[in-house]
C-alpha positions as CSV (number, residue, x, y, z in Angstrom):
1,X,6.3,-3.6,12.3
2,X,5.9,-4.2,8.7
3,X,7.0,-2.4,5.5
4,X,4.6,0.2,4.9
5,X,1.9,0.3,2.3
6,X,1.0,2.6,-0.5
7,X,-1.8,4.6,0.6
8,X,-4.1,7.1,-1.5
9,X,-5.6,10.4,-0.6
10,X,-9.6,10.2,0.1
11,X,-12.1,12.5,1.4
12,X,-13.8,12.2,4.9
13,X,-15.5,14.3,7.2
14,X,-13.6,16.0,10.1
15,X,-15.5,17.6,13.2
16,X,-18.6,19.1,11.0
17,X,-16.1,20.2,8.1
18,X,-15.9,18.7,4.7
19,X,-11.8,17.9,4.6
20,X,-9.7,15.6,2.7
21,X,-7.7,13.1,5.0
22,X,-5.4,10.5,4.6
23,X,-7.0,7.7,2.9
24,X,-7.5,3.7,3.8
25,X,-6.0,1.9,1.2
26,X,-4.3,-0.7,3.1
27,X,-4.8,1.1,6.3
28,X,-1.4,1.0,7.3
29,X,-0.8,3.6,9.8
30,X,2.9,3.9,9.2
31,X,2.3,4.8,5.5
32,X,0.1,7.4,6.4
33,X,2.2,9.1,8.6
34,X,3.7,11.4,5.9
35,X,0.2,12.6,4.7
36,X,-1.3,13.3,8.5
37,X,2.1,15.5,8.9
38,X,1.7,17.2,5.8
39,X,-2.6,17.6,6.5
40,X,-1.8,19.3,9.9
41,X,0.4,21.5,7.7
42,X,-2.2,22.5,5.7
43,X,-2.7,20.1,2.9
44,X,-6.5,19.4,2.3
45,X,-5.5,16.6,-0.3
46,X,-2.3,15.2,0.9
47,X,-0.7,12.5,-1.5
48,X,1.8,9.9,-1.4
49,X,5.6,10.9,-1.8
50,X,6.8,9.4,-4.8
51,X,9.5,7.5,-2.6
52,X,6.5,5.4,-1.0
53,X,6.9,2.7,-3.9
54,X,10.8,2.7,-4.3
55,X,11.5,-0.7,-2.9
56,X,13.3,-1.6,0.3
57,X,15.2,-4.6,1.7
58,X,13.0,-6.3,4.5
59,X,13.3,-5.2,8.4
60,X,14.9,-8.5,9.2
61,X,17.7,-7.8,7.0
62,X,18.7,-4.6,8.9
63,X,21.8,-4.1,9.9
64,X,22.2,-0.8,12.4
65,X,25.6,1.2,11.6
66,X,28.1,1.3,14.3
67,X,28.3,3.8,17.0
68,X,29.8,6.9,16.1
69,X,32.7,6.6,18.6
70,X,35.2,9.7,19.0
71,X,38.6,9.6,19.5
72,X,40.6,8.7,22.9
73,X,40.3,6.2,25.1
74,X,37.0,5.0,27.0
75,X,36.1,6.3,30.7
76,X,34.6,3.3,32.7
77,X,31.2,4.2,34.5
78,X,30.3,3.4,38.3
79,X,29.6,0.1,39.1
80,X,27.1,-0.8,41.8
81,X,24.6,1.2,40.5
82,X,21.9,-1.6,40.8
83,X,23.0,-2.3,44.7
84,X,22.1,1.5,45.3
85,X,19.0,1.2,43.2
86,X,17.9,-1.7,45.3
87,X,18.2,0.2,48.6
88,X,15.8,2.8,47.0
89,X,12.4,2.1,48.2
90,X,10.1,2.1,45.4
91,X,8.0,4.3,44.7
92,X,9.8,6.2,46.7
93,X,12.5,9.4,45.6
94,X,15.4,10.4,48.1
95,X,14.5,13.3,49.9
96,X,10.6,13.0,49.3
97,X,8.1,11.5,51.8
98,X,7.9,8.1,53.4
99,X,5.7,5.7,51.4
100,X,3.2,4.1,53.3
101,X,4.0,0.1,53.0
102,X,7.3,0.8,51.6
103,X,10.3,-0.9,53.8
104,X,14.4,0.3,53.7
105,X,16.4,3.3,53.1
106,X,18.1,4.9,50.1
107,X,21.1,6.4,50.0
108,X,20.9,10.5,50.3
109,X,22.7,12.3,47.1
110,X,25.3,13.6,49.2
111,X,26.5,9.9,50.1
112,X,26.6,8.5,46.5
113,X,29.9,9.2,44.0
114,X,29.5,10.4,40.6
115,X,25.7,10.6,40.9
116,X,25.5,11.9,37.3
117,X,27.3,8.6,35.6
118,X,24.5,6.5,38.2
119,X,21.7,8.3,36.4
120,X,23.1,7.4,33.0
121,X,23.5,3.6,34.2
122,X,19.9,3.6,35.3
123,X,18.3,4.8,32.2
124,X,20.3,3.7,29.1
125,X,22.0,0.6,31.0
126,X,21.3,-2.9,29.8
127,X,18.9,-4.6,32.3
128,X,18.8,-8.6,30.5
129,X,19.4,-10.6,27.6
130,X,16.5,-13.3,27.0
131,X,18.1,-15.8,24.9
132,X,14.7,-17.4,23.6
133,X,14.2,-13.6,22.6
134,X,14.7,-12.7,19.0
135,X,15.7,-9.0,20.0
136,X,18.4,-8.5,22.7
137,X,19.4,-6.5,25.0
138,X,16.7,-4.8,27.0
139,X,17.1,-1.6,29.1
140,X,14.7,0.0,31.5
141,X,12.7,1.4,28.5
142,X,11.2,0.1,25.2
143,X,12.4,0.6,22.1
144,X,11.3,-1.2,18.8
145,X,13.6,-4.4,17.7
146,X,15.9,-3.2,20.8
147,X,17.7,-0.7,18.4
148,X,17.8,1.9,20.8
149,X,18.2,4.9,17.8
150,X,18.5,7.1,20.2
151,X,22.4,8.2,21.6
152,X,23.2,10.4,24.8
153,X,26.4,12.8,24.3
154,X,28.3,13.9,27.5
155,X,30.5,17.0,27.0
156,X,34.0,17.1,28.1
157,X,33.5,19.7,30.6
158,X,35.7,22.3,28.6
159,X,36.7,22.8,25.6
160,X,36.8,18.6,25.0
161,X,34.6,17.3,22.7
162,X,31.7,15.4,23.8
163,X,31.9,11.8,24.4
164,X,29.3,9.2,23.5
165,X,27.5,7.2,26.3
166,X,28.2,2.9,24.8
167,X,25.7,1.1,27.5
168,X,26.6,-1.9,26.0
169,X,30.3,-1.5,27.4
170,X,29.5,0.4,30.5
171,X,31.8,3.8,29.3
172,X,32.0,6.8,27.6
173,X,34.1,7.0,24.7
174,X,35.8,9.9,24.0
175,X,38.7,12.3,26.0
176,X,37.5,13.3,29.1
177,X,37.2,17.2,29.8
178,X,39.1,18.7,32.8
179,X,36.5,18.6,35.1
180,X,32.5,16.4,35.3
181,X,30.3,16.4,32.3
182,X,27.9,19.7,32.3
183,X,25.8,18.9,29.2
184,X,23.9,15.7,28.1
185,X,23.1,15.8,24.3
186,X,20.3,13.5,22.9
187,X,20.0,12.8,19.3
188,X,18.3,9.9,17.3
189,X,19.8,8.4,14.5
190,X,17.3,7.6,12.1
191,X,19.3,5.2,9.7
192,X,19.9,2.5,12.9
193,X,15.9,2.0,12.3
194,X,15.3,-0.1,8.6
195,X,15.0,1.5,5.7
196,X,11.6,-0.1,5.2
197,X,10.1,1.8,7.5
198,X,10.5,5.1,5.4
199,X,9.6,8.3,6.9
200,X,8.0,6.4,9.9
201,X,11.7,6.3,11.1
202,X,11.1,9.5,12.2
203,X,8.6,9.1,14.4
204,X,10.2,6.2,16.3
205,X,12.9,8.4,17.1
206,X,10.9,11.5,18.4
207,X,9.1,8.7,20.3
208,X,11.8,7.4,21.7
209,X,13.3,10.9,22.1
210,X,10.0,11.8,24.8
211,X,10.8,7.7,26.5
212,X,14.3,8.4,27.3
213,X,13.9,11.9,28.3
214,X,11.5,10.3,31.3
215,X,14.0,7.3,32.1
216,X,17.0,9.9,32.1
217,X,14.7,12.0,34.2
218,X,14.0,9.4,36.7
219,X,17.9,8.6,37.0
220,X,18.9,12.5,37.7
221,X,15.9,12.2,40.2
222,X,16.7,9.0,41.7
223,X,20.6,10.3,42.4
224,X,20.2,14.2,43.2
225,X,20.8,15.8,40.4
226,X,19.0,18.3,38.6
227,X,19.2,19.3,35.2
228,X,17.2,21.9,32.8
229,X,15.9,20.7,29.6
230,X,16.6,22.9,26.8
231,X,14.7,21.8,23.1
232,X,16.1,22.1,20.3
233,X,16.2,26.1,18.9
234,X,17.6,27.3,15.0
235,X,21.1,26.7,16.4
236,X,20.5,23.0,17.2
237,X,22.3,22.0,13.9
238,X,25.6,23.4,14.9
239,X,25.7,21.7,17.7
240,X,24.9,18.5,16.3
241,X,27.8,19.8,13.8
242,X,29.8,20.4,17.2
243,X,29.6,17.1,18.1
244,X,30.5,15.7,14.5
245,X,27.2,14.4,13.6
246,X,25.4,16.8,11.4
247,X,27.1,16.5,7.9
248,X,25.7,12.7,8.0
249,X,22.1,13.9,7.3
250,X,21.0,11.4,10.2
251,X,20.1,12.3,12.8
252,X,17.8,14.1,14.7
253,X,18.0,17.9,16.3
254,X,19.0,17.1,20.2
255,X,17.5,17.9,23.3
256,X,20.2,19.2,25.7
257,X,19.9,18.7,29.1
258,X,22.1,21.2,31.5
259,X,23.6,19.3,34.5
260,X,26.1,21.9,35.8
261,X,26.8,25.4,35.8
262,X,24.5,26.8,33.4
263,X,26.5,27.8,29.8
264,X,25.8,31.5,28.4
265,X,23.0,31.7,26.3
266,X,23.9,30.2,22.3
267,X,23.8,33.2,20.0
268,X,20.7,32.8,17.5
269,X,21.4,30.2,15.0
270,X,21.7,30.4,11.1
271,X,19.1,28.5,9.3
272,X,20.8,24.7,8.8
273,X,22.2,24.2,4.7
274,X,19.8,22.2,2.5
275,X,19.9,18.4,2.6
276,X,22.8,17.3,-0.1
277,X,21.5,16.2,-3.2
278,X,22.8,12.7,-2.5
279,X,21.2,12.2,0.1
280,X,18.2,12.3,-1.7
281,X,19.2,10.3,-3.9
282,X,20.3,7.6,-1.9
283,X,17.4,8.0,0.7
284,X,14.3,10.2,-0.4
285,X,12.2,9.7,2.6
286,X,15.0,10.1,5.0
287,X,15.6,13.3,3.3
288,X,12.2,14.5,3.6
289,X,12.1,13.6,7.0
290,X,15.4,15.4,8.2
291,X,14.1,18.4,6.3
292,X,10.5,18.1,8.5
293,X,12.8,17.3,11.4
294,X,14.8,20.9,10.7
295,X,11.9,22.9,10.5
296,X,10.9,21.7,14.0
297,X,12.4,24.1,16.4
298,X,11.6,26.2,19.8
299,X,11.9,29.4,20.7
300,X,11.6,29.0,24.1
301,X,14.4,29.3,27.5
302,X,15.9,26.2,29.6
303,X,13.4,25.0,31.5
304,X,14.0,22.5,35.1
305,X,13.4,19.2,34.9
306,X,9.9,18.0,37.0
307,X,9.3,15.1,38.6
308,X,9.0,12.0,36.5
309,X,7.4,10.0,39.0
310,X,3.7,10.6,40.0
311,X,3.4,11.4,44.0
312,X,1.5,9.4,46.8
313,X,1.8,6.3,44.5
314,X,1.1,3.1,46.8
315,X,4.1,0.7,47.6
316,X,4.3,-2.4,45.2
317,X,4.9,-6.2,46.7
318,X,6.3,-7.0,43.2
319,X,8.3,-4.4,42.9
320,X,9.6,-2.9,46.4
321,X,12.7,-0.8,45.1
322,X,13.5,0.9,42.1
323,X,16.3,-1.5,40.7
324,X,13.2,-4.5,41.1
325,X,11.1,-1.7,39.0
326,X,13.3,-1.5,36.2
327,X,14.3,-5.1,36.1
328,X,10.0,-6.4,35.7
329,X,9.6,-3.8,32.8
330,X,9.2,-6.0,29.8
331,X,7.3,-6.1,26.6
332,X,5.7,-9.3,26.3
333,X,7.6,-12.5,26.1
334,X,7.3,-15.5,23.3
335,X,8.8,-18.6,23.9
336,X,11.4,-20.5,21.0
337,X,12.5,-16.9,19.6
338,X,8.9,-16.3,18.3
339,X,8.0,-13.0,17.5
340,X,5.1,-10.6,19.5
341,X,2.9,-11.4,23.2
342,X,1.2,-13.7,24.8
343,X,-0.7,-12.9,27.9
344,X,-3.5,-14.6,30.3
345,X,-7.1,-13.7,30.8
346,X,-6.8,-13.4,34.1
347,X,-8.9,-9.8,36.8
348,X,-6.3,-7.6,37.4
349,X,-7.3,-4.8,40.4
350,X,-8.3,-1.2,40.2
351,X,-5.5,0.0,41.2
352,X,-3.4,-1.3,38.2
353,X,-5.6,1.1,36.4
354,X,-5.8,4.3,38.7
355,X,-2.2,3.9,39.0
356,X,-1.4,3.7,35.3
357,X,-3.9,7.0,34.7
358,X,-1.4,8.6,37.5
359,X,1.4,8.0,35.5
360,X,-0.2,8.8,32.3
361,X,-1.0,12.2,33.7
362,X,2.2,13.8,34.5
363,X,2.9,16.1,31.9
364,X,6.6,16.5,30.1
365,X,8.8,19.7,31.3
366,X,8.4,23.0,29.9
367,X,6.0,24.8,28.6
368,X,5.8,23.5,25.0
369,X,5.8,20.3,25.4
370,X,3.5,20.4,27.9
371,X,0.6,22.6,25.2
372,X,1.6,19.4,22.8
373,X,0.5,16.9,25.8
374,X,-2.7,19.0,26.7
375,X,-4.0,18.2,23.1
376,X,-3.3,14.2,23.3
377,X,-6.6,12.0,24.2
378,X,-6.0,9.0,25.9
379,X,-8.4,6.4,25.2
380,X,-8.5,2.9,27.4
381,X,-10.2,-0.2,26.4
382,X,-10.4,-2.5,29.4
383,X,-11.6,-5.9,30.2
384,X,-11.5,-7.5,33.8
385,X,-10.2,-4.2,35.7
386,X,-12.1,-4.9,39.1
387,X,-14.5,-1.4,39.4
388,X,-14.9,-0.8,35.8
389,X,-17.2,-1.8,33.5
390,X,-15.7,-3.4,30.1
391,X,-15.3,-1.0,27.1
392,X,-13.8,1.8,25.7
393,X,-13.0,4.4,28.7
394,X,-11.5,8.4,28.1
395,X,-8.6,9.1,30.5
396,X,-9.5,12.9,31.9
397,X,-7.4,14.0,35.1
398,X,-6.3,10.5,35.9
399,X,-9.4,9.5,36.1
400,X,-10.9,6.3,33.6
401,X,-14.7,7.7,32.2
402,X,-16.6,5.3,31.0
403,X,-17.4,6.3,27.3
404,X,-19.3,3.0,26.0
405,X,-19.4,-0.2,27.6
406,X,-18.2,-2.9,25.0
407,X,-17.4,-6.4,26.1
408,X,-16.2,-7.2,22.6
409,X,-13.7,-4.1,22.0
410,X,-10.4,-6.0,23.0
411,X,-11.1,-9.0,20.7
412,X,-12.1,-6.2,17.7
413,X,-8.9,-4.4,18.5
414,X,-6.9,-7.5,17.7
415,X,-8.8,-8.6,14.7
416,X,-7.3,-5.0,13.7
417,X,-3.9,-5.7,14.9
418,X,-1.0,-5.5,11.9
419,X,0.1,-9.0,13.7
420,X,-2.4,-11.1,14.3
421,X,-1.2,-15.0,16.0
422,X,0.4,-17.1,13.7
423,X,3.0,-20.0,13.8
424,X,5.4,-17.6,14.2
425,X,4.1,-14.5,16.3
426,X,2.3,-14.3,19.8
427,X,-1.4,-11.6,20.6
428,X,-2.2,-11.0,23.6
429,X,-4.6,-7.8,22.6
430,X,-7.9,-10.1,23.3
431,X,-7.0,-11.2,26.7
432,X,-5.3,-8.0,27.9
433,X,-7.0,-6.2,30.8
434,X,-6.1,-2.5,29.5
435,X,-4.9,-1.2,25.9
436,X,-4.1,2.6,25.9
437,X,-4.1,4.8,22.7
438,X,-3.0,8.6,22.7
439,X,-4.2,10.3,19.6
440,X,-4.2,14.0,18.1
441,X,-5.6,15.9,15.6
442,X,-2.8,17.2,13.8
443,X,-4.6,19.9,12.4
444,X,-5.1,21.5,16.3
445,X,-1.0,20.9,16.8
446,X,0.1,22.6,14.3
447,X,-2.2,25.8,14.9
448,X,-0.8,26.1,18.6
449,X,2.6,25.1,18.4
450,X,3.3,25.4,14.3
451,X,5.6,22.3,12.5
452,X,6.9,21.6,15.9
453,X,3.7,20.2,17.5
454,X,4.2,16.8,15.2
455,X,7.5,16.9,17.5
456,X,6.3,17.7,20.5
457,X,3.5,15.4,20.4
458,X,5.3,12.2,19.8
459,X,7.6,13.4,22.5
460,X,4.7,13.6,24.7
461,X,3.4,10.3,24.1
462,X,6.5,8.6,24.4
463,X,6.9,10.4,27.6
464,X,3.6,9.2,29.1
465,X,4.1,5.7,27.8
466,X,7.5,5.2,29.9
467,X,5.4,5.9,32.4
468,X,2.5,3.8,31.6
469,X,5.4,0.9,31.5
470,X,7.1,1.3,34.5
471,X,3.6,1.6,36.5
472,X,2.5,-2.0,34.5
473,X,5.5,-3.2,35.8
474,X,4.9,-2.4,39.4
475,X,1.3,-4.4,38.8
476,X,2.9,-7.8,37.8
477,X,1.9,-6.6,34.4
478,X,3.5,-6.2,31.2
479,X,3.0,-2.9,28.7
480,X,3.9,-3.0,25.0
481,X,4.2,0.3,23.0
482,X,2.6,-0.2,19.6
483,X,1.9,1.3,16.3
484,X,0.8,-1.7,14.1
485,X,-3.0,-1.2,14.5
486,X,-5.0,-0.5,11.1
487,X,-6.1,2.8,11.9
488,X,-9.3,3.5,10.3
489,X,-11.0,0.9,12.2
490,X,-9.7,1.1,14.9
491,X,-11.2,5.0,15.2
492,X,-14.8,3.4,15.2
493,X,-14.0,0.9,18.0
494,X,-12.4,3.9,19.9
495,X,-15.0,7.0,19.0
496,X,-12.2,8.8,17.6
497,X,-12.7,11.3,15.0
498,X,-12.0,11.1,11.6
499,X,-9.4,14.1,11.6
500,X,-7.6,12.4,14.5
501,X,-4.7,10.0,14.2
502,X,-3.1,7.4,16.7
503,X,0.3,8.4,18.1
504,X,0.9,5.4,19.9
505,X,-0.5,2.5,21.5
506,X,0.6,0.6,23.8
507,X,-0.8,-3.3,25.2
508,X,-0.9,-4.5,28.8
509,X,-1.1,-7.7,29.2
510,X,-0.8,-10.7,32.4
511,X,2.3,-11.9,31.2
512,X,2.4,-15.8,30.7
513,X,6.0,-17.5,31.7
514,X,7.2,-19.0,28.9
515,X,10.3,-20.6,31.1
516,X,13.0,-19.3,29.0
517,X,16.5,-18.1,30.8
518,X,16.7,-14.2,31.8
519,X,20.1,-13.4,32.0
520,X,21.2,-9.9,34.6
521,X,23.3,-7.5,33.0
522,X,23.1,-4.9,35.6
523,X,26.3,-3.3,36.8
């Protein structure tokens, strides 16, 4: 993604209303993100932050802090959670139904050791390193640049304090608690994203937030163990101060996830202290967007995890078991470290789209995220799907409508892409077979759920994308989550509305081999 832009306010015309929206100077969708947050507030005439000029060094020159380790000495995870995995019929889950076509048997819950550490290794784990690949290493889920801003907590089961989850060395760190972890903390930190990217940072994280909340689901499903998902209330900041993160003003309130014994209920929390003056100093728009990030709290009770995985999906040749499934999810690929996708024009079956609609369908747990996934559109613009017509398509109960037929869409879509081919970057967008958008009005979120519908809505979409990925995946396809399209325009080639804004994109493509070395990780 690119530095952002300076945009300007200007005046447009929202669903028969005369309002003031975010305006299109330079149309870059990250630099509006500010003024759509503060419209659905209430702003008519939103305006730049002042902080939108101060300059910042360029993405590439990032360098993500380390990992906030605790003290005492590192507890090794499982290994051979990839052997179990690939004795897990896909799409199958243990305990559920047989899956017509689907060949093997998994291991029951009761047979497998230290089934909460397995579902840890099967969503946060590192999957590959691609060497021609100017971004390494990949997991089971997207993330931008493979930063992976968001960290998983596991509590000492006692009075311990909680240790951090390090993928890349297959532990947590920390001193273990007398007896198995019975919380799971997830927090994003927003400076391990580049500066340059403002107060977009936090929106990656609450994206990524609703992606790994699917993958971890998937794991606990996958190995028997259930869990209830409590967001984050007014006493989310003391637990981020529990765990020794808070006073850094970076990162984001966590979503705690209850594996054990259920804890009392938290007393009601005291309103968090104001951001320090230096920190706004140092960091204006991070400081704006912890402050947005604070006021984004629930009122409602723990709520069970539901099933990640969509049922009566068909069995997959490419993908026959869950550790093949995790290891095909990919991005794209370029060859000689260059940057973005390349894909084939190639007919892909219906049923790479009806499954992807399936996937896409299965709302978030709990109540709150799942009025913040109700009011997300879904938009598809397909080319080459076997029993649908080319064009723009509205997802409705997993179901593709046609909305206008448009043989040209995908190649306007990429003419409006922030990274168009190059000497050094890859497109696929023109020759993909699907490209999926989930938009909002902001406006709508905000009046059901108050400031946490901007939240809960980025949650959402990530959510639903993880999904959309893995399903690609199972089609011999790859899916790449996006937010670089110029936004204005691409409303008109979609039908959107004016008052509407893009969450997130994402593009899948026929991936092309580009015969560079994949090298397995999995433990």
């Amino acid at each position: 993604m690119t530095a952002p832009t300076a945009p300007r306010s200007g005046s447009a015309t929202g669903r028969g209303c005369p309002v003031d929206l975010p305006g299109p100077e330079g149309d870059n969708s990250i630099a509006r993100e500010p003024l759509w947050y503060a419209y659905g507030a209430g702003e008519d005439e939103p305006t730049a932050p002042d902080w939108t000029w101060t300059p910042e060094p360029p993405p590439d020159a990032h360098v993500p802090p380390p990992p906030p380790r605790g003290r005492g000495a590192s507890t090794t995870l499982p290994l051979g959670t990839v052997d179990l995995l690939a004795r897990m019929p896909f799409p199958r889950l243990p305990g559920g139904p047989q899956v017509t076509g689907a060949v093997g048997r998994a291991p029951g819950a009761s047979q497998v050791t230290d089934p909460l550490g397995r579902a840890l290794v099967t969503a946060f784990g590192p999957q590959r390193r691609e060497p021609e690949n100017p971004y390494n290493d990949h997991r089971s889920y997207a993330s931008p640049r493979c930063l992976f801003p968001v960290h998983a907590f596991v509590d000492g089961g006692g009075e311990e304090p909680w240790r951090l989850l390090e993928p890349d060395r297959h532990a947590l760190t920390g001193a273990p608690g007398p007896g198995p972890g019975r919380r799971i903390a997830l927090t994003g930190r927003y400076t391990a994203v580049p500066s340059a990217y403002k107060w977009f940072r936090g929106s990656l994280v609450a994206i990524e937030l609703g992606i790994v909340l699917r993958a971890l689901s998937i794991g606990l499903e996958l190995f028997g163990r259930p869990a209830r998902l409590r967001l984050p209330d007014t006493g989310a900041h003391a637990l981020l101060d529990g765990i020794g993160l808070d006073r850094t003003w970076e990162w984001s309130l966590p979503f705690v996830l209850d594996v054990g014994e259920p804890l009392p209920a938290a007393a009601a929390g005291t309103a968090p202290d104001p951001v320090p003056p230096d920190v706004t100093r140092r960091d204006p728009a991070l400081a704006d967007l912890v402050r947005a990030n604070r006021s984004q709290t629930y009122t409602g009770d723990a709520v069970p995890l539901t099933t990640a995985v969509p049922a009566g999906l068909p069995a997959s040749q490419r993908t026959p078991d869950w550790a093949e499934l995790l290891w095909q999810r990919h991005s794209g690929r370029m060859p000689r470290a260059l940057h973005g996708m390349t894909g084939r024009r190639r007919r892909v079956p219906a049923e790479a789209l009806d499954t992807a609609l399936r996937w896409l369908a299965v709302p978030p747990p709990g109540p709150e995220l799942a009025a913040a996934f109700d009011a997300v559109r879904i938009t598809v613009v397909t080319q080459g799907v076997d029993g649908h017509e080319d064009g723009v398509h509205r997802a409705e109960a997993a179901t593709a409508r046609l909305f206008r037929r448009d043989a040209e869409a995908p190649a306007l879509l990429e003419d409006h892409y922030g990274y168009g081919v190059s000497p050094v970057n890859g497109c696929g967008i023109r020759n993909a077979p699907m490209t999926v958008f989930l938009s909002v009005r902001p406006r709508e979120l905000f009046a059901r759920l108050g400031p946490a519908g901007w939240g809960a809505a980025q949650h959402a979409c990530g959510w639903a994308v993880h999904g959309l990925c893995l399903s690609a995946a199972a089609s011999g396809l790859f899916a790449r989550p996006v937010r670089a399209f110029k936004e204005i325009p691409v409303q008109r080639v979609l039908g959107l509305d004016e008052d509407e804004t893009i969450v997130l994109s994402a593009v899948v493509g026929v991936p092309q081999d580009t015969g560079g070395a994949l090298l397995d990780l999995r433990l």
